[in-house]
Structures are given as structure tokens and as C-alpha cells.
N, C-alpha and C positions, 0 to 999 in steps of 0.2 A: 859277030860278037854280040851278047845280050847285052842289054842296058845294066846288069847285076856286076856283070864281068866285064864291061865296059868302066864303071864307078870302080869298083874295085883297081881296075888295074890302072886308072889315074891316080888314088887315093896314094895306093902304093908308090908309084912313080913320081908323086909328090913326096912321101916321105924319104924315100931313098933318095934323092936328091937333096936332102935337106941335110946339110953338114951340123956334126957334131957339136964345133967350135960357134959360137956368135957368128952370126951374119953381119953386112953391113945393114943399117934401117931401112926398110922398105915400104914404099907406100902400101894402105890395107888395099884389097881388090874394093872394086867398086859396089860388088856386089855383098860386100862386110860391113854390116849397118853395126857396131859394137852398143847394146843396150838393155836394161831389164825389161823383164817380160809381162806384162798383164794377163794371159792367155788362157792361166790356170785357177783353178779355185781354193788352190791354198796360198798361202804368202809365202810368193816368193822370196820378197827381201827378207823375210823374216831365215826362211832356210841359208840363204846369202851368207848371214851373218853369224848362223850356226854353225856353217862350215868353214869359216874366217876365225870363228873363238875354238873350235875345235881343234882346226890346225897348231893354232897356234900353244894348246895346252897339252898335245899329244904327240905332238909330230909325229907326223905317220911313216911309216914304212914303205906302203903301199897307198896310192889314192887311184880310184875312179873318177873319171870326167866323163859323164856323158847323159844321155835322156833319162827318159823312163823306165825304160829299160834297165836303166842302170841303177833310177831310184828306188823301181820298185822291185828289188832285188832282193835287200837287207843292209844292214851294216849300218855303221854312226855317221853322223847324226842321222835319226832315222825320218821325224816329222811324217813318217808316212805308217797308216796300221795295216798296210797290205803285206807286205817283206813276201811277196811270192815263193823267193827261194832262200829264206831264211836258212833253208837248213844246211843247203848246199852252198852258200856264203857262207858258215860256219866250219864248214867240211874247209875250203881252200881257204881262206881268212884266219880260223880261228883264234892261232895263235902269235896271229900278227897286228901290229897296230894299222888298221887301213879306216881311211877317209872312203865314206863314199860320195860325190860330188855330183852325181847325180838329179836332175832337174826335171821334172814331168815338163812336155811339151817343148823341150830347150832346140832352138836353132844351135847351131856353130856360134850368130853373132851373138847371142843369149852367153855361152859360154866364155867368148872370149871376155866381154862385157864382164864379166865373174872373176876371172884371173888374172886383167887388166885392174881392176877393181880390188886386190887384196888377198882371191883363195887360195895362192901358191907365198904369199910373201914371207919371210924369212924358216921357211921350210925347205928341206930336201931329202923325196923321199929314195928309195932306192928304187922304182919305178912306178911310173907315170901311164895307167894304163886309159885307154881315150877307142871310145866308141859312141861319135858321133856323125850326125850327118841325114839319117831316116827324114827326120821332121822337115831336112831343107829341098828332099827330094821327093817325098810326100804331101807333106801339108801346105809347103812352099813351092812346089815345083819349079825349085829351082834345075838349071839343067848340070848335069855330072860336072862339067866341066867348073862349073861356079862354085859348088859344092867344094869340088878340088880344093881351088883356089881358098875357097874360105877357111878350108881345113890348112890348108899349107900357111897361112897368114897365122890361124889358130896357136899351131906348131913351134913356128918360130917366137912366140909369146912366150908358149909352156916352155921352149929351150931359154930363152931370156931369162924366165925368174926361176928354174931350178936347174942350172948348166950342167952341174953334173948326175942328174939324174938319167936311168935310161929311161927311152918313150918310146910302149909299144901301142900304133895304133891298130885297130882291130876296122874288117870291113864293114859297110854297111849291110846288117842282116838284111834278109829278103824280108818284103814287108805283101 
């Protein structure tokens, strides 16, 4: 089995495990440092908090959680002038309210540290789309399994503050 399809089929078997309903509390893995990020050369807390006042005056429909990927995509709040796929974000978004939550350079712990921190609070949107993980097996090489785990820890966060929304997560792209 490759390392792609190896990550993938943890990733997965970490969320299908992961029941609908609350869990009981779980300590974070070890490998889950929850914290903001220095890494990048725009402000971060500053986007933090535009996606915290966003939420909160839009309530989205739809939100994205995830890297660069996912910031330099398109969509509100933007802080970014790249929107790569501006126009294909427009094509499947357009006529819905979505967050995009998207982070240049974000780990897992980056994110959790985010919605631990206020970007899901009194929102619920009707799905929770999360495509993270690149950067903690890229830039961090962290090993699959960590990854996993930090995403499964991730997870049950997202299910804590929006319970009834659905969370589809997505694999890690080939990098």
C-alpha cells in the first residue's frame, strides 16, 4: 500500500469511527500541540478574527476548514489577492452563504487552535467541509498515523461545536 493510500485509508477509518452523537472527553494525542501560527507573512490573527466576525454576521451554510489550499481558493473572507479558483468557487458556492476557513501554511494543530478558539461558535452550518493534513505530513513530517490521530482529535472538536451539522472530510491531496 502507498503512503497516499496508506494516509487516506487512516484518515477515513478515523472518521467512520467517529460517531455522530458527542463522545465522552478525550485527551488530545500527543502529537496535538492546539496553537496560532507565526509561519506565514500575513496575519494570521488578524484573518482569525475575520472569520470569527464573519461567522458570526452570516451564518454560513457551508464552511471550509483547511490550508492553502483552501485559502487560496476564493470566497469570504478573502484577505488573500490570489483566489486561484475564483471562478470555480463561484460556480459551486455562488449562491450560498460559505465561510472559507482556510489558513495558508495551517497544521491540524493551527486549526484546531482556531475552532477551539471561537470559528465555529454559535453557528451551524449544514456542512462542515475539512481538507486538512498536507502541511503536517509535508512540512512537519509528521507520520500518517499522527496525522490521523490529530485529525480524529480535530473532528471531534468540529462535532462538539456544530452537532448537528454533517462533516465531510476530504483526503490528503498528493503533494
Amino acid at each position: 500500500m502507498n503512503f497516499l493510500m496508506y494516509t487516506f485509508t487512516v484518515l477515513l477509518g478515523a472518521f467512520l469511527a467517529f460517531p455522530a452523537s458527542s463522545a465522552p472527553e478525550r485527551a488530545l494525542p500527543s502529537t496535538l500541540k492546539p496553537e496560532p501560527h507565526q509561519r506565514d507573512p500575513y496575519d494570521w490573527n488578524a484573518r482569525h478574527e475575520a472569520v470569527r466576525k464573519r461567522n458570526q454576521s452570516v451564518k454560513p451554510e457551508y464552511v471550509m476548514i483547511g490550508d492553502s489550499i483552501t485559502h487560496h481558493w476564493g470566497g469570504e473572507p478573502s484577505g488573500d489577492s490570489r483566489k486561484a479558483g475564483e471562478a470555480s468557487w463561484e460556480q459551486l458556492f455562488g449562491s450560498h452563504a460559505v465561510t472559507n476557513m482556510g489558513f495558508g501554511f495551517d497544521y491540524v494543530d493551527n486549526a484546531y487552535y482556531r475552532v477551539q478558539n471561537g470559528e465555529l461558535d454559535g453557528i451551524s452550518p449544514r456542512v462542515i467541509i475539512v481538507l486538512l493534513g498536507t502541511n503536517n505530513l509535508g512540512h512537519r513530517k509528521d507520520t500518517p498515523q499522527a496525522c490521523a490521530d490529530n485529525i480524529e482529535a480535530f473532528l471531534r472538536l468540529v462535532r462538539q461545536k456544530c452537532p448537528s451539522s454533517k462533516i465531510l472530510l476530504l483526503g490528503v491531496l498528493p503533494r
